[in-house]
Structure formats: C-alpha cells, structure tokens
C-alpha positions as protocol buffer text, in pm:
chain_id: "A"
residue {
  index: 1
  type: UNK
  ca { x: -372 y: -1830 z: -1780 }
}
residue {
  index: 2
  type: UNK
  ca { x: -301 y: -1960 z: -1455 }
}
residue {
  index: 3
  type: UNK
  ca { x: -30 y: -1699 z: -1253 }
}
residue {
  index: 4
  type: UNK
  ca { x: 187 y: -1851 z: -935 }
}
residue {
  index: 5
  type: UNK
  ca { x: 221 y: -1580 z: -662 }
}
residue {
  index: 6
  type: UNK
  ca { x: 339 y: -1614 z: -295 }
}
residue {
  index: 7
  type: UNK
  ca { x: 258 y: -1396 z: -79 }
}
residue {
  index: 8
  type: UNK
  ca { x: 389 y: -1388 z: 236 }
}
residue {
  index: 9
  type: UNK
  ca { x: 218 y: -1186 z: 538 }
}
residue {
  index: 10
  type: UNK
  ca { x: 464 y: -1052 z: 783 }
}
residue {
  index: 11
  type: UNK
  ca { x: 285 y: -894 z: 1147 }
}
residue {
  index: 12
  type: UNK
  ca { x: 471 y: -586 z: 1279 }
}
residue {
  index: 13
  type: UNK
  ca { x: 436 y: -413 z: 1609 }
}
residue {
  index: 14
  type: UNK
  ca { x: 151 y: -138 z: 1524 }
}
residue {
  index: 15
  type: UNK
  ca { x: 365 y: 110 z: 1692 }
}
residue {
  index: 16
  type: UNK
  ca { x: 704 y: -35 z: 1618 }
}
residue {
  index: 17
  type: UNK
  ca { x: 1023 y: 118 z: 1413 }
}
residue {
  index: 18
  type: UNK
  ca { x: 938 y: -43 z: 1132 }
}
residue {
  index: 19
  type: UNK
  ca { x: 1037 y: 177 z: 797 }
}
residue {
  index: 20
  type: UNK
  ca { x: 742 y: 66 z: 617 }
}
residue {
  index: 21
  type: UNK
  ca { x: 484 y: 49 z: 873 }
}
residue {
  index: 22
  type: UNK
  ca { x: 572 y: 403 z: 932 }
}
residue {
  index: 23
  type: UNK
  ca { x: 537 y: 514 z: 587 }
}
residue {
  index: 24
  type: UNK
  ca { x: 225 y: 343 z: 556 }
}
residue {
  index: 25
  type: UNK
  ca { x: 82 y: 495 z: 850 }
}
residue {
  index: 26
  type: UNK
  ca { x: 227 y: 835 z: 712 }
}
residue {
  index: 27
  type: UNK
  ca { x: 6 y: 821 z: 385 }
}
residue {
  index: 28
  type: UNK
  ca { x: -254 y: 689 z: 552 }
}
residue {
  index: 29
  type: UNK
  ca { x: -303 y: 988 z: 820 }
}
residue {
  index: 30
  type: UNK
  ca { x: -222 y: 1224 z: 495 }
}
residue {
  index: 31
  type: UNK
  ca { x: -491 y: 1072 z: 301 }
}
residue {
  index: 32
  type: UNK
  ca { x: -736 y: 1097 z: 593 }
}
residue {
  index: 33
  type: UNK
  ca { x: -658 y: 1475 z: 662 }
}
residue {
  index: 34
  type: UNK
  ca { x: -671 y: 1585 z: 283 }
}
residue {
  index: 35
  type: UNK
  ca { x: -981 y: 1758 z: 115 }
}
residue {
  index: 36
  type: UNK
  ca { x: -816 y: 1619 z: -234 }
}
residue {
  index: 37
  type: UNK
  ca { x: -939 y: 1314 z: -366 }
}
residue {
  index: 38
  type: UNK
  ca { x: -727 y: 1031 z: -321 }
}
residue {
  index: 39
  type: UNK
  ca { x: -581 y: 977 z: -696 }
}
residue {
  index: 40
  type: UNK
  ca { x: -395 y: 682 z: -832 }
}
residue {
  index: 41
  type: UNK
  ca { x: -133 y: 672 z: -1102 }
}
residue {
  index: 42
  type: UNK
  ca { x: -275 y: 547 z: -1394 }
}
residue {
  index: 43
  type: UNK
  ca { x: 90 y: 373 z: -1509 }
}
residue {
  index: 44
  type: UNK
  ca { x: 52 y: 110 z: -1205 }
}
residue {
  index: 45
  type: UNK
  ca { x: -316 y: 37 z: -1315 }
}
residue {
  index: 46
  type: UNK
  ca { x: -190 y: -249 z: -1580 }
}
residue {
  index: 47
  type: UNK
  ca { x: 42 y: -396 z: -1292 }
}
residue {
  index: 48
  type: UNK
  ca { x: -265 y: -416 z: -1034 }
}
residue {
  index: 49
  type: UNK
  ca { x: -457 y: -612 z: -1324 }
}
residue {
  index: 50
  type: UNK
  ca { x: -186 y: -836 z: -1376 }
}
residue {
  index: 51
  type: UNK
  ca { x: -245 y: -1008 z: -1064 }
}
C-alpha cells in the first residue's frame, strides 16, 4: 500500500523561545537525568507503524 506523507523540516534557533523546542529539550534533559528506563506508551505503537 503505497502512503503519501509530507514532511516538512522547520530549523529553530537551538536556544530560541520556541514552545516546542523547549519542551523537547525539557524531556530530553529529564530522560538523560532519570535512573528509570525510558518507557513508551504502547497505544501510540500502532500509529508509529502506520508510517
């Protein structure tokens, strides 16, 4: 089955005021600092297959 999907990249400023850059940066440094294993929720795995 062939799937269409457009992507489209956008570069932010690495230490700009960008919402999601910040978030991302957030979970990252969280995820770095934890002793937990990083988990992943199980309901998104059929939506990361999809594509």
């Amino acid at each position: 089955m062939d799937r269409n999907l457009n992507v489209e990249l956008i570069k932010v400023p690495a230490h700009g005021d960008d919402t999601y850059n910040i978030q991302a940066d957030s979970l990252a440094k969280d995820a770095h600092s934890s002793l937990q294993p990083t988990t992943l929720n199980i309901l998104l795995c059929s939506m990361l297959v999809d594509f």
